[in-house]
Each structure stands twice: as structure tokens, then as C-alpha cells.
BAVEX-500683 format. One line per field, with one value per residue: x, y, z of N, C-alpha, C, CB in turn; residue in three letters. Coordinates in steps of 0.05 Angstrom, whole numbers, plus 5000, padded with zeros to 4 digits. Each point is the difference from the previous one (the first is absolute). Glycine has a CB too. Layout:
<guzas>
nX	c(X	...)
nY	c(Y	...)
nZ	c(Z	...)
caX	c(X	...)
caY	c(Y	...)
caZ	c(Z	...)
cX	c(X	...)
cY	c(Y	...)
cZ	c(Z	...)
cbX	c(X	...)
cbY	c(Y	...)
cbZ	c(Z	...)
r	c(ala	...)
</guzas>
This chain:
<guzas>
nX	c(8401	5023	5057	4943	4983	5048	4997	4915	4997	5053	4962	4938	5033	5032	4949	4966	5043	5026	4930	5003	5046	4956	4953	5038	5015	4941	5037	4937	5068	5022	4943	5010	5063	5019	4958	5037	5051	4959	4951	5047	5030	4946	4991	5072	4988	4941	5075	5017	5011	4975	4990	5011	4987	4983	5038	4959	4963	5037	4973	5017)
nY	c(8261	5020	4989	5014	4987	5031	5085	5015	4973	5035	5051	4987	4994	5052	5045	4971	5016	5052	5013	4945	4998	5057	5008	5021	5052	5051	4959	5007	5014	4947	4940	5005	5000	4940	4973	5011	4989	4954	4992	5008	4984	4957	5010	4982	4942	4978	5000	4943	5009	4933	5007	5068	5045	5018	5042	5028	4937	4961	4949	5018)
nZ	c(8538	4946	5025	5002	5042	5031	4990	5030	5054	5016	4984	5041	5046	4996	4984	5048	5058	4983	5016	5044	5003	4969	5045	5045	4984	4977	4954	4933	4962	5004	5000	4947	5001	5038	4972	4945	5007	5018	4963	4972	5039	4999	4958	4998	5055	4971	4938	5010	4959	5030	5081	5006	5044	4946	5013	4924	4972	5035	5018	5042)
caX	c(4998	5008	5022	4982	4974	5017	5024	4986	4985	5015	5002	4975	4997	5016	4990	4988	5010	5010	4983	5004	5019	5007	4972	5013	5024	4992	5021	4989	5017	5024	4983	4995	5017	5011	4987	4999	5035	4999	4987	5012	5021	4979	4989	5019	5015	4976	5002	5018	5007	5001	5018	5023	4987	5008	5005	5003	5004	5022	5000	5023)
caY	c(5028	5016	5029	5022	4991	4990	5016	5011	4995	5008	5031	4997	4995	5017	5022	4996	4999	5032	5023	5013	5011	5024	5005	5001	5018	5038	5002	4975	5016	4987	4964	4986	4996	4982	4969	4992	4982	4970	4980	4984	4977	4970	4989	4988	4975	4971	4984	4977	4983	4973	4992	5016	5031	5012	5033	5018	4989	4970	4990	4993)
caZ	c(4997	4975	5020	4999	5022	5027	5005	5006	5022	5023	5002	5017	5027	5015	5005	5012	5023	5005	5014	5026	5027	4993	5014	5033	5017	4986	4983	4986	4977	4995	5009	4968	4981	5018	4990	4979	5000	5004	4981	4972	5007	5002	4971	4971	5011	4996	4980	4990	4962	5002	5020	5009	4997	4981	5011	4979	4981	5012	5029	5019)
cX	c(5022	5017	4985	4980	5016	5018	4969	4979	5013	4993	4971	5000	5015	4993	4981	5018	5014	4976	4993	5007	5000	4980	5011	5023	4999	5020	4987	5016	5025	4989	4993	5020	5026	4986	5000	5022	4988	4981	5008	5015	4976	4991	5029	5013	4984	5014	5025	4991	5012	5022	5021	4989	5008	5006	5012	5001	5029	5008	5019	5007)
cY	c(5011	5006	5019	5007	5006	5026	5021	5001	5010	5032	5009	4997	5021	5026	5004	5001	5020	5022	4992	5008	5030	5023	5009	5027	5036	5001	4981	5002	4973	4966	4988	4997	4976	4973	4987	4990	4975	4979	4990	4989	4972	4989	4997	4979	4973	4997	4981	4995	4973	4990	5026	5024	5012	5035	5015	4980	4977	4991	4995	4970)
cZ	c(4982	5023	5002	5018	5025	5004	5009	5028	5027	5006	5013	5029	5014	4997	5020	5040	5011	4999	5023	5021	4995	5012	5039	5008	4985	4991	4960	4971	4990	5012	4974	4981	5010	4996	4971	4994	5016	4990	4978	5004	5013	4985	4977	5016	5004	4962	4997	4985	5004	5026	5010	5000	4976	5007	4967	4972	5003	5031	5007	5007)
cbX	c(4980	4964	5045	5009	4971	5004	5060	5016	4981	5039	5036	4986	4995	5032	5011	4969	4997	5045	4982	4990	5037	5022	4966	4999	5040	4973	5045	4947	4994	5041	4972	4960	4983	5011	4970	4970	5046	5018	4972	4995	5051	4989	4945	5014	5028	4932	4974	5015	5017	4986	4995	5037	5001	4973	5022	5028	4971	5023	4969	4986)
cbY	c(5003	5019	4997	4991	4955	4942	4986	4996	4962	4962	5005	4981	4952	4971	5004	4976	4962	4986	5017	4992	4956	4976	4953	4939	4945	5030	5000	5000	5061	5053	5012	5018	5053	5037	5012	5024	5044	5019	5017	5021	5043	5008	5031	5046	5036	5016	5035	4983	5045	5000	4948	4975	5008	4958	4987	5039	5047	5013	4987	5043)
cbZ	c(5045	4956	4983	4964	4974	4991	4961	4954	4974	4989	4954	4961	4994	4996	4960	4945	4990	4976	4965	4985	5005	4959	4956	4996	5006	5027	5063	5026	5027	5006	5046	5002	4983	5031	5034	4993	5008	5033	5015	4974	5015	5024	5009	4966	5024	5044	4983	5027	4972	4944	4978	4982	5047	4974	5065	5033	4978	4958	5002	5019)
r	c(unk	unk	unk	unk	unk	unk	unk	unk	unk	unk	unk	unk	unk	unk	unk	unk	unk	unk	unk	unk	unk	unk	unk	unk	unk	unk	unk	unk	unk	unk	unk	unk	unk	unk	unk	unk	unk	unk	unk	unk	unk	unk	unk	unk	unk	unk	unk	unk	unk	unk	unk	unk	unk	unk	unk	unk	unk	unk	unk	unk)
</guzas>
């Protein structure tokens, strides 16, 4: 997969799960935007550059 793919999949899932906590608790505003930060942090920590993490372009 692309970074692209994998930074998009996180931000999908985690929007997906902050409406429906956002659904549950009638707050759905500040959930989606909660799901979307953490999907990207997930999706930017699935990318790796040969074996190693990457973060902004350098590795850890």
C-alpha cells in the first residue's frame, strides 16, 4: 500500500468510529473530529520506509 492509501484508510476508519461514538453520546461534532486525529496518527504510524518508522519524513 501507498502512504496515501494507508494515511487514508486510517482517517476513514477513525471517522467512521468517532460518529458512532458521536451518534451514542449526542455529541457527534467534537467525535468525528477526535476520530479523525486519531485515524491519522494510526494511518501515519502504518507508514514505514525500509523496516523503520517514519515521522515527517525522518527516520526513527
Amino acid at each position: 500500500m501507498k502512504k496515501e492509501s494507508k494515511l487514508g484508510a486510517g482517517i476513514a476508519l477513525g471517522c467512521g468510529i468517532g460518529a458512532a461514538i458521536g451518534i451514542v453520546t449526542g455529541n457527534l461534532g467534537v467525535w468525528i473530529g477526535v476520530g479523525i486525529a486519531i485515524g491519522a496518527g494510526i494511518g501515519n504510524s502504518l507508514t514505514k520506509k525500509g523496516g523503520k518508522k517514519t515521522i515527517l519524513n525522518l527516520e526513527i
